[in-house]
N, C-alpha and C positions, 0 to 999 in steps of 0.2 A: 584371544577371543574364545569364550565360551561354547564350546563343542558338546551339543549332552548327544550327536550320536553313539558317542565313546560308552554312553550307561545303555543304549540302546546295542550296542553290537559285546558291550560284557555281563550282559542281562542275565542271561540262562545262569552265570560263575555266580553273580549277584546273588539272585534267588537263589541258589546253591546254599548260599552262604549265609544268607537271611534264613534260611531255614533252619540251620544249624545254630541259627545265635537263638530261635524260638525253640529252640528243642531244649539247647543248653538251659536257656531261661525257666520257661516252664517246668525242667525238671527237680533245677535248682531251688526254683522257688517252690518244691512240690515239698523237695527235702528240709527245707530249712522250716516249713512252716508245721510240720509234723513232728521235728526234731526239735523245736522251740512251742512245741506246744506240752510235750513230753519233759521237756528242760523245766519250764513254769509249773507242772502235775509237780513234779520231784522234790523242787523246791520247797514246796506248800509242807513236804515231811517234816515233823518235828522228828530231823535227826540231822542235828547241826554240821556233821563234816560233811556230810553231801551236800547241804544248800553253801557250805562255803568253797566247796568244789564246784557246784555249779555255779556259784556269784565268781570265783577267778576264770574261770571258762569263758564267762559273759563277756569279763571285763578285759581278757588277755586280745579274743576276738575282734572284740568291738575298737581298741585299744591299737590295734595292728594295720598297715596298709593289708588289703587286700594281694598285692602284686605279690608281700613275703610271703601270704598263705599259699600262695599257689605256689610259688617256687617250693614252699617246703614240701610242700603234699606230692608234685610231681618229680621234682632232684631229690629230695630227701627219702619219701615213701620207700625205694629201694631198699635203703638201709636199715630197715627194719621189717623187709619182707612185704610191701606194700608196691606192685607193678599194676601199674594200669597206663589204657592206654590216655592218648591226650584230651580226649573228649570227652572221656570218665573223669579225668581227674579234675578237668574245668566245671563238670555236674558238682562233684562231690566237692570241690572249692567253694562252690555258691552256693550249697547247699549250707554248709560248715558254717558259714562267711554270716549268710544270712538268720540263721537260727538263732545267734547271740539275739541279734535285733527282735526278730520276733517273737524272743522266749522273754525280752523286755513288755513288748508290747500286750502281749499274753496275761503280763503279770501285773501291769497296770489294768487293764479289764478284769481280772479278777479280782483285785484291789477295789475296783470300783463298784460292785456286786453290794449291794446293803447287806450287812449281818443279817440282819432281821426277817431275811426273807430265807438265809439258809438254815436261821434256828428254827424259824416255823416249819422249815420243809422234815429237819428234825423229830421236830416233838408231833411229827404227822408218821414217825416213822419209815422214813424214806430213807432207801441207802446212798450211800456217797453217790454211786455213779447214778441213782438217779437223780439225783440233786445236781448234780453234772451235770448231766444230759437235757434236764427239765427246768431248769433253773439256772445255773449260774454259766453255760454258754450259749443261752439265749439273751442273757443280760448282756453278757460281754460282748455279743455276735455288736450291738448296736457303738459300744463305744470304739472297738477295735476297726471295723469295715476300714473306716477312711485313715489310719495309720498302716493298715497292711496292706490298703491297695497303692498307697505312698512310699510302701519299701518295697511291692515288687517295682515298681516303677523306676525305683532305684536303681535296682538289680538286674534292669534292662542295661542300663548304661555299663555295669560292671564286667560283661558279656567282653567289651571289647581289651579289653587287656586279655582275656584267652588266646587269642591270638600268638603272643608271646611265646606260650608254649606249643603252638602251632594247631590248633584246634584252627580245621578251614572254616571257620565262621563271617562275620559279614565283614569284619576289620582285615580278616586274614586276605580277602579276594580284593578288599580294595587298595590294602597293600601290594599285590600282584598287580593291580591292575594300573596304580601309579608308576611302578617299580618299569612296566612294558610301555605306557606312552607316554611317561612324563606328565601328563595331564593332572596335576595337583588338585588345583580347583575344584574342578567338575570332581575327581574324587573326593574331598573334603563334601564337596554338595551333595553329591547323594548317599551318602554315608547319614549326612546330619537329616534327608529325606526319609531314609528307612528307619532310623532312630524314630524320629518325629511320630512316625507312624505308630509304631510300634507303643509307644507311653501314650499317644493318644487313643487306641485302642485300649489299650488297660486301663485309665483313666475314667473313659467311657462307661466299660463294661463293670467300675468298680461304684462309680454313680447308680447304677443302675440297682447294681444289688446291695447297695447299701438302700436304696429307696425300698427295693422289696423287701430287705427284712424288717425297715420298718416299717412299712403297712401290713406285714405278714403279722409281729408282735401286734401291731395295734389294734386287728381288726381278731387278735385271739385272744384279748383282755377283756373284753367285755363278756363273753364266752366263757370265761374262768380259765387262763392258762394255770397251770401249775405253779407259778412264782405267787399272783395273785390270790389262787385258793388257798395256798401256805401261808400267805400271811395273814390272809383275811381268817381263815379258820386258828387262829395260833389266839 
């Protein structure tokens, strides 16, 4: 019989633990999307062993369970001078893990940017980074939103294999918590309750700003943003 006193009296561990899967997550996903936006800038160099180091890096990553990268990052790191604790190294896993993906994702939106509107920003004498800045990740802000609010959403789920290496996260406490009453169930159920949450919230909050920055773009076109004055002036 279905007892959810059991998530009512391991509440406080729960939360505990739920906390630590949003810490891991958020931070993870802070790394990866900084460290895959730097990965796709690199790329872009015309100096072919780097973007071919960074296309095997992509592909080794993306390529790999996730459970190997963490074992190696945590049992392996030692052996080359690399100690951290278990909650660092679950960060710096899903950091790693996730920057293949969104150094993809990156480079599809910059792919999808019109020439035409970076030559014009060009022959207006614009330097790179503002053409960057003004121009081609504002283009990109609009086709990336709903693929990167799709892989953090992912990367919620990935949270729970930290546990493994003993990060007390929200997998780790309800593994305690089945481990002390047997209570299966009710632990699989409110496991898949904080989950739920948790993607639903992200999911939310990435509708939301994917709608703001398109009516942010929309309502600065008419205005003359920079993409538009550059091509229109070119």
């Amino acid at each position: 019989m279905l007892d959810l006193s059991l998530l009512v009296q391991y509440g406080p561990a729960l939360l505990r633990g739920f906390g630590v899967t949003i810490l891991c997550w958020g931070a993870g996903c802070a790394i990866g999307i900084v460290l895959g936006f730097a990965l796709m800038l690199l790329r872009q160099l015309p100096f072919k062993p780097l973007r071919w180091i960074i296309r095997a890096y992509v592909e080794v990553i993306r390529g790999t369970p996730f459970l190997i990268q963490l074992f190696l990052l945590y049992s392996g790191g030692p052996s080359i001078g690399l100690r951290l604790e278990a909650t660092a190294a679950g960060i710096l896993a899903l950091g790693i893990y996730g920057s293949a993906y969104f150094a993809e994702i990156f480079r599809a939106g910059y792919q999808s940017v019109p020439k035409g509107q970076v030559e014009a920003a060009l022959s207006l004498g614009m330097s790179y980074s503002a053409i960057l800045r003004r121009v081609i990740v504002p283009a990109m802000l609009v086709s990336t939103v709903p693929a990167i609010v799709n892989m953090m959403a992912i990367l919620t789920k990935e949270t729970v294999v930290l546990s493994i290496i003993t990060v007390p996260e929200l997998m780790y406490e309800m593994q305690t918590m089945a481990a002390e009453t047997f209570a299966t169930f009710e632990t699989i159920l409110g496991m898949a309750l904080f989950y739920w949450l948790l993607v639903e919230v992200v999911s939310r909050l990435g509708r939301r700003l994917e709608a703001r920055v398109t009516r942010f773009l929309t309502h600065a076109s008419p205005q003359g943003s920079p993409t538009q004055t550059a091509t229109a002036r070119a």
